[in-house]
GUTORVEX-655086 format. One record per residue (C-alpha): residue number from 1; residue in one letter; x, y, z. Coordinates in steps of 0.001 Angstrom, whole numbers, always signed. Example, Ala and Ser with C-alpha at 12.3 -4.5 7.8 and 13.67 -1.06 7.14 Angstrom:
<site resi="1" resn="A" xx="+12300" yy="-4500" zz="+7800"/>
<site resi="2" resn="S" xx="+13670" yy="-1060" zz="+7140"/>
END
This chain:
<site resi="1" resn="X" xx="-74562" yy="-168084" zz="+80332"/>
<site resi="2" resn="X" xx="-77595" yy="-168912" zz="+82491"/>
<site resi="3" resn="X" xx="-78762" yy="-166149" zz="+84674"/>
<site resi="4" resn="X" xx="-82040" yy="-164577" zz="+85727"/>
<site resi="5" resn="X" xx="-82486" yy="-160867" zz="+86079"/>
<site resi="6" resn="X" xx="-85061" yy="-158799" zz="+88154"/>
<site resi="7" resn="X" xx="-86089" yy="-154914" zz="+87165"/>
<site resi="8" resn="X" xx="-86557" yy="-153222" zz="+90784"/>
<site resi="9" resn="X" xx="-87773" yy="-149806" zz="+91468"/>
<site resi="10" resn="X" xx="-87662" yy="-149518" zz="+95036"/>
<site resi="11" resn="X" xx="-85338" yy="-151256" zz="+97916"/>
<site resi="12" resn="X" xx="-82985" yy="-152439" zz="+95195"/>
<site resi="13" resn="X" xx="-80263" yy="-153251" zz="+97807"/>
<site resi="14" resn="X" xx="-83033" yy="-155463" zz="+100432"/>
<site resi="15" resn="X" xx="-83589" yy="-157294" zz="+97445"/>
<site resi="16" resn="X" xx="-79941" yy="-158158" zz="+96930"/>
<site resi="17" resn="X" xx="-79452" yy="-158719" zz="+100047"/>
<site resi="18" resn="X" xx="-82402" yy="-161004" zz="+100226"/>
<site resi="19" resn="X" xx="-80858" yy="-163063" zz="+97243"/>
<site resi="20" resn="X" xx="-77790" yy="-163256" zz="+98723"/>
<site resi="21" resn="X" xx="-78795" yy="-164740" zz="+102089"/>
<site resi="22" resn="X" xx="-81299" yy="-167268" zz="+100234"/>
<site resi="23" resn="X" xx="-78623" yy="-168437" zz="+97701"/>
<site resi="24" resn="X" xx="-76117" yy="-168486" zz="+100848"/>
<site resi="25" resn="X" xx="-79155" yy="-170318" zz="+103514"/>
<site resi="26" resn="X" xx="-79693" yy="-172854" zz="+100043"/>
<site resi="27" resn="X" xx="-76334" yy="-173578" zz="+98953"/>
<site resi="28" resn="X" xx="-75609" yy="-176985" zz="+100078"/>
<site resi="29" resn="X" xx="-72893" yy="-177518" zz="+97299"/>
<site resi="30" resn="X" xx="-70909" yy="-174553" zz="+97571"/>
<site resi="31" resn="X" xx="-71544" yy="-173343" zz="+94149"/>
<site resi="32" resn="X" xx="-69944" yy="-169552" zz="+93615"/>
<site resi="33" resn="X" xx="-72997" yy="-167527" zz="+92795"/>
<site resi="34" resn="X" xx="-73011" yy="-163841" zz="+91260"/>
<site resi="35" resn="X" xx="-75431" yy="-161124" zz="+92356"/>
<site resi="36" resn="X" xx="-74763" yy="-157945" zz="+91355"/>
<site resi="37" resn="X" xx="-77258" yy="-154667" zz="+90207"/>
<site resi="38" resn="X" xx="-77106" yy="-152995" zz="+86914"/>
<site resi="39" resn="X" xx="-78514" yy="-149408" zz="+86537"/>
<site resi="40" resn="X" xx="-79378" yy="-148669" zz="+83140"/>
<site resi="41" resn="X" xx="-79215" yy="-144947" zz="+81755"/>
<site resi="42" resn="X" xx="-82957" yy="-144002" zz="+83125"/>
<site resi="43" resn="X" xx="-81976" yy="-144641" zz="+86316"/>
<site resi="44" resn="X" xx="-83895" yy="-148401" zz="+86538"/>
<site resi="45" resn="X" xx="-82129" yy="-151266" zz="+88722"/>
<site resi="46" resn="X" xx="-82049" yy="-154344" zz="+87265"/>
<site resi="47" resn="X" xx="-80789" yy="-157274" zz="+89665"/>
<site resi="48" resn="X" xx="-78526" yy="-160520" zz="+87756"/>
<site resi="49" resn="X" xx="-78642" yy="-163356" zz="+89585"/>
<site resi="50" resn="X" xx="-75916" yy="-166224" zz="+88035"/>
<site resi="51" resn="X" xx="-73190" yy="-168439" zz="+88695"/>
<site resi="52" resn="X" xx="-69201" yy="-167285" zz="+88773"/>
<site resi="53" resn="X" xx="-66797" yy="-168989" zz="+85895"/>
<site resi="54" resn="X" xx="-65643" yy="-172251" zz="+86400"/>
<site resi="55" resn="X" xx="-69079" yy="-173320" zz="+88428"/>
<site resi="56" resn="X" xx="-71886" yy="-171677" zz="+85747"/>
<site resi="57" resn="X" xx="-73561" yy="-175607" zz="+84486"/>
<site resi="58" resn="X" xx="-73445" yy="-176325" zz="+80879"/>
<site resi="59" resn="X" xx="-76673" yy="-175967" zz="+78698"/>
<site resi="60" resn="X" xx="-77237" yy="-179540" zz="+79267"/>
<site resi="61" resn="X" xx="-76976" yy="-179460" zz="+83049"/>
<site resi="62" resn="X" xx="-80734" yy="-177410" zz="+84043"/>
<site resi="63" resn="X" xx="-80643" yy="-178800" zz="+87483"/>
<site resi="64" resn="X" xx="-78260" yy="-176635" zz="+88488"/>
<site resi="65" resn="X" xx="-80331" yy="-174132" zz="+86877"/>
<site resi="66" resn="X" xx="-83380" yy="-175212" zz="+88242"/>
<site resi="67" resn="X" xx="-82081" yy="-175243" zz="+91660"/>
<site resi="68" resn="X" xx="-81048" yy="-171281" zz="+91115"/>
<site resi="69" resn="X" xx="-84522" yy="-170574" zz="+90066"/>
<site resi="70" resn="X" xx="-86042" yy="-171978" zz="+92831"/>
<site resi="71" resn="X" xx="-83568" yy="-170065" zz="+95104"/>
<site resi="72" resn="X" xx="-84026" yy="-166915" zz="+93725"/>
<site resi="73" resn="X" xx="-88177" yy="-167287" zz="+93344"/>
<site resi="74" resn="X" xx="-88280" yy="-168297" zz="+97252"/>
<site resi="75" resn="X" xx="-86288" yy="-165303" zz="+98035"/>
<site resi="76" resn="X" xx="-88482" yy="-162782" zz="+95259"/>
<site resi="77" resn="X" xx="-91511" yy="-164217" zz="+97558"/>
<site resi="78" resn="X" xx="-89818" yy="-162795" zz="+100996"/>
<site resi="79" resn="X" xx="-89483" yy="-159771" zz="+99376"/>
<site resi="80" resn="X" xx="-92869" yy="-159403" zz="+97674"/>
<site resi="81" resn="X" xx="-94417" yy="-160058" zz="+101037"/>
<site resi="82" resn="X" xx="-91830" yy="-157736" zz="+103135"/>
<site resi="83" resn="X" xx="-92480" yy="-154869" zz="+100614"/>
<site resi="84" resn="X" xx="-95338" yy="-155311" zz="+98948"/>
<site resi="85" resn="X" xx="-97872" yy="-156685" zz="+101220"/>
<site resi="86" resn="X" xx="-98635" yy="-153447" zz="+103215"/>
<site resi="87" resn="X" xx="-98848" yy="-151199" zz="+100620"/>
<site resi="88" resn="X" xx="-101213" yy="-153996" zz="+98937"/>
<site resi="89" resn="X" xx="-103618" yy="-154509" zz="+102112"/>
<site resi="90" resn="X" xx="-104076" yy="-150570" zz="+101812"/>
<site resi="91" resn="X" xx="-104580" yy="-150513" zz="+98017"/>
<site resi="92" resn="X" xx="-107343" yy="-152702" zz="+98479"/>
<site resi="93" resn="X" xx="-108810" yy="-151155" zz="+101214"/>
<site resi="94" resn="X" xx="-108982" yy="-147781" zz="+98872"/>
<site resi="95" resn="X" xx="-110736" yy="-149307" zz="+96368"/>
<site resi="96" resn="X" xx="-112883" yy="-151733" zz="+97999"/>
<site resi="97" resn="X" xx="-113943" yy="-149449" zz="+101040"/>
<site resi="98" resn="X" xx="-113000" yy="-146140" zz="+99987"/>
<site resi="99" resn="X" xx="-116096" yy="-145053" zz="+102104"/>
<site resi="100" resn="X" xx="-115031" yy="-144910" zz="+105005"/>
<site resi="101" resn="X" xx="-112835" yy="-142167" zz="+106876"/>
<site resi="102" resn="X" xx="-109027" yy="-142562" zz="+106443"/>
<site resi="103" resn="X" xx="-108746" yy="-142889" zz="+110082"/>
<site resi="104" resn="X" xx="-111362" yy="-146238" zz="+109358"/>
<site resi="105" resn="X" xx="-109463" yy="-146840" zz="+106725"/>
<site resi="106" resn="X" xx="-106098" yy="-146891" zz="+108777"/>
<site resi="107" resn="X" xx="-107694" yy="-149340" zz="+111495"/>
<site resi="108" resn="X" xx="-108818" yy="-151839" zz="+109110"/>
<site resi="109" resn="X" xx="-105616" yy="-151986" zz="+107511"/>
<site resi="110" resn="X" xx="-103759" yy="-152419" zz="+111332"/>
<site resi="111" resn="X" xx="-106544" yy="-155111" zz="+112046"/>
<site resi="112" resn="X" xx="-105712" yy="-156541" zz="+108630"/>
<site resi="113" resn="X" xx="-101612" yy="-156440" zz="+109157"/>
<site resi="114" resn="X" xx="-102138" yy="-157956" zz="+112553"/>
<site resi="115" resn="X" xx="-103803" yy="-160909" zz="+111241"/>
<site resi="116" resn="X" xx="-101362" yy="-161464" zz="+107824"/>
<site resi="117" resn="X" xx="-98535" yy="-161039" zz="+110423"/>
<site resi="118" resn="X" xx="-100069" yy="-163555" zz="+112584"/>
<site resi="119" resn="X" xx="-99674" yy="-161197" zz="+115999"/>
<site resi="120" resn="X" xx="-102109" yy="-163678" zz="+117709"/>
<site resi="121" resn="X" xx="-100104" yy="-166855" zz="+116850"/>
<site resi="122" resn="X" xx="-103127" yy="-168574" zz="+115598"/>
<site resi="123" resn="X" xx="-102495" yy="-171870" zz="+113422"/>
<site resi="124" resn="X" xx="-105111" yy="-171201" zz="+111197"/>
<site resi="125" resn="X" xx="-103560" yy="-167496" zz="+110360"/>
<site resi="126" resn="X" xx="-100008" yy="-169609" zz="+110161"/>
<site resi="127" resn="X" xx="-101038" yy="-172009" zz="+107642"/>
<site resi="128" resn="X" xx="-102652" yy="-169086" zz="+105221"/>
<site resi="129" resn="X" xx="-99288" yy="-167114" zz="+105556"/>
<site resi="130" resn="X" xx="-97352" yy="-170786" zz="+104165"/>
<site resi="131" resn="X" xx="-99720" yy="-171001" zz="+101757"/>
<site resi="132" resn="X" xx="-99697" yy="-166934" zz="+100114"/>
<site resi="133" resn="X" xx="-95911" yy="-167810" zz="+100444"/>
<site resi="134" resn="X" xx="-95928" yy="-170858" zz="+98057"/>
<site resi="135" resn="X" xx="-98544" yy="-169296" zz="+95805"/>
<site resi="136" resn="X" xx="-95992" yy="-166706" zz="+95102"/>
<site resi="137" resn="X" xx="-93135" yy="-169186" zz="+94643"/>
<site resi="138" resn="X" xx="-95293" yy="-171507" zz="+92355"/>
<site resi="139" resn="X" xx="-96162" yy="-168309" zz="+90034"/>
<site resi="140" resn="X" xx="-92030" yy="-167553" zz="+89948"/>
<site resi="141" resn="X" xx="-91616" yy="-170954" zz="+89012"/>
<site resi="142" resn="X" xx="-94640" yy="-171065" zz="+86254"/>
<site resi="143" resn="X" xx="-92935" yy="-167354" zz="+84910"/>
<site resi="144" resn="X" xx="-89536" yy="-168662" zz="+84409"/>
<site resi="145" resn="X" xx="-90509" yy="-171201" zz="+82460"/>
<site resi="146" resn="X" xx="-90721" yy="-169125" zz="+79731"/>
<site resi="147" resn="X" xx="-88574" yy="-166054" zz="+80817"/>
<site resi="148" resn="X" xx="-85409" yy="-165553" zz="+82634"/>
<site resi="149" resn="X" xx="-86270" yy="-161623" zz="+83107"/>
<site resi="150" resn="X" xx="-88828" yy="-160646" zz="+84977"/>
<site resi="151" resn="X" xx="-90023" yy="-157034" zz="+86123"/>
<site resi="152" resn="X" xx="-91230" yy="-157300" zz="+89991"/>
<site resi="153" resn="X" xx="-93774" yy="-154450" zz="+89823"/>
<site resi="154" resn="X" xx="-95663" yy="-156035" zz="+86476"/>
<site resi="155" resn="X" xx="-95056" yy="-159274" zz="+87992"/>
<site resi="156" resn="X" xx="-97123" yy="-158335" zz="+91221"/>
<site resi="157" resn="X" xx="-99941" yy="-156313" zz="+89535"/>
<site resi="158" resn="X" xx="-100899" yy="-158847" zz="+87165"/>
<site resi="159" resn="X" xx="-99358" yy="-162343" zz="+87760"/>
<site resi="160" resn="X" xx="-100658" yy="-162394" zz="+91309"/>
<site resi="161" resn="X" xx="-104613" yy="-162904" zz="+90942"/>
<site resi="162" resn="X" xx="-104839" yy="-165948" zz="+93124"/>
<site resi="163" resn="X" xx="-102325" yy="-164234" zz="+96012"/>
<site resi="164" resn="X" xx="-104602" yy="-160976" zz="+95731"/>
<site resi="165" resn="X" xx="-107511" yy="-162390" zz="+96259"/>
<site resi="166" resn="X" xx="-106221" yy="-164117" zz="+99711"/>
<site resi="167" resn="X" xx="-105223" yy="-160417" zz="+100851"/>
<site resi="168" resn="X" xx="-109053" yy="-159133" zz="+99769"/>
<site resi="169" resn="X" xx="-110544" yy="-161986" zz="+101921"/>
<site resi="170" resn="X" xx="-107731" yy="-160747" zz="+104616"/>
<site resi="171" resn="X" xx="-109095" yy="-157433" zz="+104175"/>
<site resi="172" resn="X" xx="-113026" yy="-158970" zz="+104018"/>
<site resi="173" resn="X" xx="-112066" yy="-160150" zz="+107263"/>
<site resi="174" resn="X" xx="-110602" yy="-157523" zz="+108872"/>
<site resi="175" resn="X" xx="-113268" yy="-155059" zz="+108115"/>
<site resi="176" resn="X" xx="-115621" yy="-157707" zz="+110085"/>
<site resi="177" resn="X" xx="-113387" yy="-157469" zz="+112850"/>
<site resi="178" resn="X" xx="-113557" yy="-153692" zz="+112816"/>
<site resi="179" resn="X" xx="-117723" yy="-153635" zz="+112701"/>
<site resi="180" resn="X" xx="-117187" yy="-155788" zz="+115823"/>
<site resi="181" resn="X" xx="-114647" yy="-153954" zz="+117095"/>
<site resi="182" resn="X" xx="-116830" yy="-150964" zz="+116460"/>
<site resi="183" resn="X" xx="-120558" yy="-152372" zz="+117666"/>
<site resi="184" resn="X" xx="-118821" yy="-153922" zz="+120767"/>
<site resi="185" resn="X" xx="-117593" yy="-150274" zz="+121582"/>
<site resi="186" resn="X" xx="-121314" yy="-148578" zz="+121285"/>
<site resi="187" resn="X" xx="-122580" yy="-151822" zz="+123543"/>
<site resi="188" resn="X" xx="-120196" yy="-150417" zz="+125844"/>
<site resi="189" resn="X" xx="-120903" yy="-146976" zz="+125479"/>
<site resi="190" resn="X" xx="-124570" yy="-147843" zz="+126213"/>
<site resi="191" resn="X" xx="-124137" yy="-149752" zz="+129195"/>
<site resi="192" resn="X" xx="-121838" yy="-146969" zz="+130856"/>
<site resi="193" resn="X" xx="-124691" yy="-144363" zz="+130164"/>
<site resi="194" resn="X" xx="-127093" yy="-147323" zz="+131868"/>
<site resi="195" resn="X" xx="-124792" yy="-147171" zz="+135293"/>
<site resi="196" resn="X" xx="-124184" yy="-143288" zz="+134860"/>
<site resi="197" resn="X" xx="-128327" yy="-142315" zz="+135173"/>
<site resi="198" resn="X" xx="-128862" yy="-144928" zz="+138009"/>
<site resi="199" resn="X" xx="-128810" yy="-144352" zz="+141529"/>
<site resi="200" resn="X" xx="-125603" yy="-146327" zz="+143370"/>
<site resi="201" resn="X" xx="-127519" yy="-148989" zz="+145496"/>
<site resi="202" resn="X" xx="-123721" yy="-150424" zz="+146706"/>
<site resi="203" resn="X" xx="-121448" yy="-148697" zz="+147770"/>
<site resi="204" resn="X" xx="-119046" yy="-151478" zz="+146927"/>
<site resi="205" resn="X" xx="-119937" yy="-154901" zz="+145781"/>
<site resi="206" resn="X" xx="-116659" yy="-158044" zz="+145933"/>
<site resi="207" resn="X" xx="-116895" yy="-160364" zz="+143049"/>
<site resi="208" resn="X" xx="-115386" yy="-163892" zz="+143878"/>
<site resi="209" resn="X" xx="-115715" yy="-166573" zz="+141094"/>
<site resi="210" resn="X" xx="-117550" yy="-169377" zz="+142688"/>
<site resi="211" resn="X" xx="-117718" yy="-173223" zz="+142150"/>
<site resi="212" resn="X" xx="-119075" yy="-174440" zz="+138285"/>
<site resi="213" resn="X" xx="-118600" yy="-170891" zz="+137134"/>
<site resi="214" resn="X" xx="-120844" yy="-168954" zz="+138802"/>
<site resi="215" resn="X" xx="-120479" yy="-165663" zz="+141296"/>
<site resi="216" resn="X" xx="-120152" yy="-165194" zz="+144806"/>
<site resi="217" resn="X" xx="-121423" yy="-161171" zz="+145554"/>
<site resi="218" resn="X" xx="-120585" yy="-159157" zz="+148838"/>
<site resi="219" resn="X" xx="-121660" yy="-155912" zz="+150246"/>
<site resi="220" resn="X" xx="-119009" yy="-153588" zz="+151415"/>
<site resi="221" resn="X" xx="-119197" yy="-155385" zz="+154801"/>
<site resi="222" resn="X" xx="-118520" yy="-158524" zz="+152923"/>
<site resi="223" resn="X" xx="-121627" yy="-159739" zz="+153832"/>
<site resi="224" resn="X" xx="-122239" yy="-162354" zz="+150833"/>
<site resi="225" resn="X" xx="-125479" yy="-161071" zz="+149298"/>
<site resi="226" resn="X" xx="-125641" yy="-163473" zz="+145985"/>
<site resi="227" resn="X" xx="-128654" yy="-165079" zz="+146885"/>
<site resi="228" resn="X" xx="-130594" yy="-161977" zz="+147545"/>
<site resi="229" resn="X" xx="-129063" yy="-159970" zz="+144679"/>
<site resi="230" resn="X" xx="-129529" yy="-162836" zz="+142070"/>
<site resi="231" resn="X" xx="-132945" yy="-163833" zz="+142957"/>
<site resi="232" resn="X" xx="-134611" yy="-161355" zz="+141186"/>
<site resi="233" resn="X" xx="-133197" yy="-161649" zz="+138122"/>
<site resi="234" resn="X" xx="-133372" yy="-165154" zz="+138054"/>
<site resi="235" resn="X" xx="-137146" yy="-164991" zz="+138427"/>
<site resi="236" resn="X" xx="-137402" yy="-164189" zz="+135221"/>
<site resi="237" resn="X" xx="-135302" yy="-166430" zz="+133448"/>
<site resi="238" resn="X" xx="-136879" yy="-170118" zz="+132397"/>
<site resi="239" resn="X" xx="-135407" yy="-172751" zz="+134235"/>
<site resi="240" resn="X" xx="-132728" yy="-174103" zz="+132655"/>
<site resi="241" resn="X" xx="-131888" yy="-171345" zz="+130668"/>
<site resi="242" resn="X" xx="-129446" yy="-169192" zz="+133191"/>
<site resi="243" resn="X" xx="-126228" yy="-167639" zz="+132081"/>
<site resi="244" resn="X" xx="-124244" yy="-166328" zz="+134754"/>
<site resi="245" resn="X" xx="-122038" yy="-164545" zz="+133196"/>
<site resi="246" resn="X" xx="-125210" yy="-162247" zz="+131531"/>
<site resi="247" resn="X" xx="-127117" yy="-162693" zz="+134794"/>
<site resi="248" resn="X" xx="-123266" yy="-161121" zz="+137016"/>
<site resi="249" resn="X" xx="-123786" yy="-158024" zz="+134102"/>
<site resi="250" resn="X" xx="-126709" yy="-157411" zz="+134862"/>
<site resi="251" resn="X" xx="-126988" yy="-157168" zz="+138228"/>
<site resi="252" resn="X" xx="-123891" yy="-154476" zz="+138351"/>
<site resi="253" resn="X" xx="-125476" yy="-152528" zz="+135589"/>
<site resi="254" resn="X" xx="-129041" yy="-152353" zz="+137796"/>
<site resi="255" resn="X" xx="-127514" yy="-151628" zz="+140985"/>
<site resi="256" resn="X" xx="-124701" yy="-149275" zz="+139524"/>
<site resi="257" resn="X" xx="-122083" yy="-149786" zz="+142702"/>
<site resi="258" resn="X" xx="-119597" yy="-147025" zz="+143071"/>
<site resi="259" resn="X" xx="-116511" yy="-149580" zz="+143899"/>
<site resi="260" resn="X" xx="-115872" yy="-153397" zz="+142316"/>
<site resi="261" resn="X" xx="-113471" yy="-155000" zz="+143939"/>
<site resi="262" resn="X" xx="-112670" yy="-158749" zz="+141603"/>
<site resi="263" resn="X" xx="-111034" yy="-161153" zz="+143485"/>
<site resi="264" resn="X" xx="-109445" yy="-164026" zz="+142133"/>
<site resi="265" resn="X" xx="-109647" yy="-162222" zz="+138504"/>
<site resi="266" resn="X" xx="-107436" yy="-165303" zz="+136938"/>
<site resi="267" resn="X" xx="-110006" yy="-167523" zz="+138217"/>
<site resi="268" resn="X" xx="-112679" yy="-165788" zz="+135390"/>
<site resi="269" resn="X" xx="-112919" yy="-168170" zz="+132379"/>
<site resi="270" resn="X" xx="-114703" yy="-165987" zz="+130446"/>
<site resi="271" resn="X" xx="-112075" yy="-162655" zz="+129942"/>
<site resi="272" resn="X" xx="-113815" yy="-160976" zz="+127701"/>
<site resi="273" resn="X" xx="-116622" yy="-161086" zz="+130771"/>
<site resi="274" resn="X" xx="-114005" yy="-159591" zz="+132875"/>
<site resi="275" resn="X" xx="-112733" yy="-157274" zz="+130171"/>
<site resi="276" resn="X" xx="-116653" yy="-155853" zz="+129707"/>
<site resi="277" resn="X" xx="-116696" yy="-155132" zz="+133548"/>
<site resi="278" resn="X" xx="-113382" yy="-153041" zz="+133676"/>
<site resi="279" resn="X" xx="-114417" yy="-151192" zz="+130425"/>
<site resi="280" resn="X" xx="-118507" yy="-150586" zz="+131575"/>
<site resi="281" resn="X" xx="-117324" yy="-149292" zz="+134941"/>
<site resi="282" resn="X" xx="-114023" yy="-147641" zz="+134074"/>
<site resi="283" resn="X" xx="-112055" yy="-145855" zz="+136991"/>
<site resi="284" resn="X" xx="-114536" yy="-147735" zz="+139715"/>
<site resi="285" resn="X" xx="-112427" yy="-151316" zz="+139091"/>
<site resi="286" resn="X" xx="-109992" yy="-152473" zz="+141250"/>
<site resi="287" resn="X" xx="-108137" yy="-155914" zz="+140849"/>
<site resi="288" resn="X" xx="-107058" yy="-157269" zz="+144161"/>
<site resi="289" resn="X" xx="-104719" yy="-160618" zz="+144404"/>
<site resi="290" resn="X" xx="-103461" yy="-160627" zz="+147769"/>
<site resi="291" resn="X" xx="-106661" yy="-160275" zz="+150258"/>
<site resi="292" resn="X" xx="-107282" yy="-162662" zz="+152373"/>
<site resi="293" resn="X" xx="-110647" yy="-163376" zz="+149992"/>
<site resi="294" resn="X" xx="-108533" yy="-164236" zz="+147148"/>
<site resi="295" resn="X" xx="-106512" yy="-166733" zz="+149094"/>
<site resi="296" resn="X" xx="-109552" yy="-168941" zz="+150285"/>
<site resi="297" resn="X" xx="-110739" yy="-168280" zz="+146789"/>
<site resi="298" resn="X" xx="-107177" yy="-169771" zz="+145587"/>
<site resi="299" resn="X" xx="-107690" yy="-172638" zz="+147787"/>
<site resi="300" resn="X" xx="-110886" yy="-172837" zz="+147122"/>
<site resi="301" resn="X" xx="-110094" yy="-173724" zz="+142899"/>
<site resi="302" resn="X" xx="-107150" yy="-175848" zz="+144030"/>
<site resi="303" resn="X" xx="-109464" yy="-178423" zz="+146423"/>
<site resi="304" resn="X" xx="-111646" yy="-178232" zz="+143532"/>
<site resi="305" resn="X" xx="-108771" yy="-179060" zz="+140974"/>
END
């Protein structure tokens, strides 16, 4: 009789469950498959994977065969990735960057799970998870060739080089992220100590994203004061060479005001901009929507549209 057969020592029952559901999802021609666990007398689970009497293909007939392996490799990958994968990530985060804290350690492996579960629904992320997916299946494939028993934890420590390596350069990756993640929170420590040690020159200052992307400033009063504010700054800036996004920053850093009122905040194209003003001046932020400058501001984009 044909079968294959798959030594588990954890989650023995997700894994037949996982076989069942892919032979079930696959089985266009109603064959009767079997899968059922064995437990030998050390206690090890050992999963059979074949096809009832009266359907099981002759020794002439591999298609059939074929087909099953296929089945059962695509639903061994599910598994490997549903099981494995995190304890994997973390593995290689041990040995690779062992130097850091374990709370480091912890974040790098979130940033690291966020990106192999593809939280940000980026294509490029959804391609890579396809293809560590079908590098699993294809090494399945390339072991049954020779073998119809296969032990999952052997199989996944050393038959696996090419699908490690993808979760190292996940990891390589991830650890960039937290650097970032980590310099971009000192940059912001830095510029809060900046506004903390200077004298409030504002009271309140109203931010209203202007035409081509630049800044429209007003006093308390709402007295527009852009021109005068700017000015300075731009002085020193060659012609040609202005960023108003760096040019709004600094500004609010230098005159430290103890109220920012952002009108229009969907208008901002650059978030991150937005986010680095509600993080530098945290607690002194306040996102209006309804004013009656955010409605000419609304109006405003829509002419412009």
């Amino acid at each position: 009789m044909q079968f294959l057969c798959i030594g588990v020592n954890e989650h023995a029952d997700s894994l037949k469950n996982c076989l069942i559901n892919e032979l079930s999802r696959n089985n266009k021609k109603n064959r009767n498959y079997l899968v059922r666990d064995v437990v030998d007398s050390e206690g090890s689970t050992s999963i059979i994977c074949t096809f009832a009497d009266g359907d099981a293909p002759s020794d002439m007939d591999s298609h059939l065969y074929n087909e099953l392996v296929l089945n059962v490799s695509t639903a061994l990958a599910t598994f490997i990735i549903d099981k494995y994968e995190e304890k994997l990530i973390y593995r290689i985060i041990n040995c690779n960057y062992g130097y850091f804290t374990q709370v480091e350690r912890k974040e790098i492996q979130r940033l690291a799970l966020a990106i192999i579960k593809n939280e940000e629904r980026n294509l490029l992320n959804s391609f890579f998870q396809i293809r560590r997916k079908n590098i699993i299946i294809k090494r399945l494939l390339e072991y049954f060739e020779c073998s119809n028993s296969v032990i999952l934890d052997g199989f996944v420590n050393f038959r696996l080089k090419d699908y490690m390596k993808d979760l190292e350069e996940i990891v390589d990756k991830a650890m960039d992220d937290f650097l970032m993640e980590r310099e971009y929170r000192e940059f912001i420590r830095l510029l809060r100590y900046f506004v903390d040690i200077q004298e409030p020159k504002f009271n309140a200052v109203h931010i209203i994203v202007g035409y081509d992307n630049k800044y429209i400033l007003l006093d308390e009063n709402k007295n527009e004061i852009t021109n005068d504010c700017l000015q300075e700054f731009m002085n020193d800036i060659p012609e040609g060479e202005i960023n108003y996004d760096d040019l709004l920053v600094s500004f609010l850093i230098t005159m430290a005001p103890r109220k920012l009122l952002i009108h229009g905040a969907k208008s901002f194209r650059n978030k991150e901009l937005l986010e680095t003003i509600k993080n530098v001046f945290w607690g002194k932020v306040v996102i209006c929507s309804e004013c009656e400058l955010c409605i000419v501001n609304m109006v405003r984009s829509e002419n412009k549209s």
